[in-house]
C-alpha positions in Angstrom: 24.2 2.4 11.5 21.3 4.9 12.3 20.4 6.3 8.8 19.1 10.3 9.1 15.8 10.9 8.2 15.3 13.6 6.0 12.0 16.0 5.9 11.8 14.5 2.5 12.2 11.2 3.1 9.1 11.5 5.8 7.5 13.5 3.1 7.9 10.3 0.4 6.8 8.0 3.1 3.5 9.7 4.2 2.7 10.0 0.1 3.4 5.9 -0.1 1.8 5.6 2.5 -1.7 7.7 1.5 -1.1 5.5 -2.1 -1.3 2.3 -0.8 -4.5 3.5 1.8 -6.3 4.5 -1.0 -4.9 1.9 -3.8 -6.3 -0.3 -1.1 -9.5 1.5 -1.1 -10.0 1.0 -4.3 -9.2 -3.0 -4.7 -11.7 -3.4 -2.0 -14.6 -1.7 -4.2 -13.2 -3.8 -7.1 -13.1 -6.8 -5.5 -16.9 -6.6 -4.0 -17.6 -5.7 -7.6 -15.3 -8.3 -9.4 -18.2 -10.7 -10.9 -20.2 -7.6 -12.6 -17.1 -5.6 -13.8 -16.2 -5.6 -17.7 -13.8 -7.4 -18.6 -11.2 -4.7 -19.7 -11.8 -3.1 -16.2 -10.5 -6.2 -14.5 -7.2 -6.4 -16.7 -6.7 -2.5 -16.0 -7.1 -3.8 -12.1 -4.5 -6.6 -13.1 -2.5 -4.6 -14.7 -1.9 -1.5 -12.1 -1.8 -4.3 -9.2 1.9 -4.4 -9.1 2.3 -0.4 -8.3 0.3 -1.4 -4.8 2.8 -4.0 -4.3 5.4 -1.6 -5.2 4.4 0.7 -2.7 4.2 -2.1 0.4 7.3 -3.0 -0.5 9.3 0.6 -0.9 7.1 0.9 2.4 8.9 -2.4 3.8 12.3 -1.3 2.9 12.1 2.4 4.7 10.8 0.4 7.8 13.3 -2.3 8.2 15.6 1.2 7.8 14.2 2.0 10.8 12.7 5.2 8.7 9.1 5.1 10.2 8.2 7.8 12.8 5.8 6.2 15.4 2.5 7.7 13.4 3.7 5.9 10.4 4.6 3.1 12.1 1.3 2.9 13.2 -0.8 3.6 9.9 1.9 0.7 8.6 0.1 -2.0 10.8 -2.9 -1.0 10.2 -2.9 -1.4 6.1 -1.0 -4.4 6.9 -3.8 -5.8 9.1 -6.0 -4.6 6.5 -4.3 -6.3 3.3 -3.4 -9.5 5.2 -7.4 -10.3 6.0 -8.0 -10.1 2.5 -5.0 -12.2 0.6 -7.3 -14.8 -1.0 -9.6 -12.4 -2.7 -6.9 -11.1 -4.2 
């Protein structure tokens, strides 16, 4: 079954896909920082964490649709790449 994609449904892809680039972003600067961060800023960290998963995984789902345009497809991998290198800092 080939499942339309919608203008919107690019639309909600390209926005999980900029949240996870720069929810990315920022857990790199957090994690370089980790050691000299306070305390409560580290459970705030902990505690938004799971909306980053959230987004790789809403991300997964559209892909294995088959959703992805070959520019997302693309930018995909790469934050993939990205995250994968960096599993046991997190």
């Amino acid at each position: 079954m080939v499942t339309q994609v919608t203008p919107e449904i690019r639309e909600a892809i390209d926005g999980y896909l900029d949240g996870l680039a720069r929810k990315w972003d920022e857990a790199l600067d957090i994690i370089a920082q980790w050691d000299e961060l306070d305390p409560l800023d580290q459970d705030v960290f902990d505690a938004e964490w799971p909306l980053t998963i959230d987004y790789l995984n809403r991300l997964r789902d559209y892909r294995q649709q088959g959703m992805f345009s070959t520019i997302q497809e693309r930018w995909f991998q790469k934050l993939q790449r990205d995250m994968y290198g960096h599993e046991p800092d997190l």
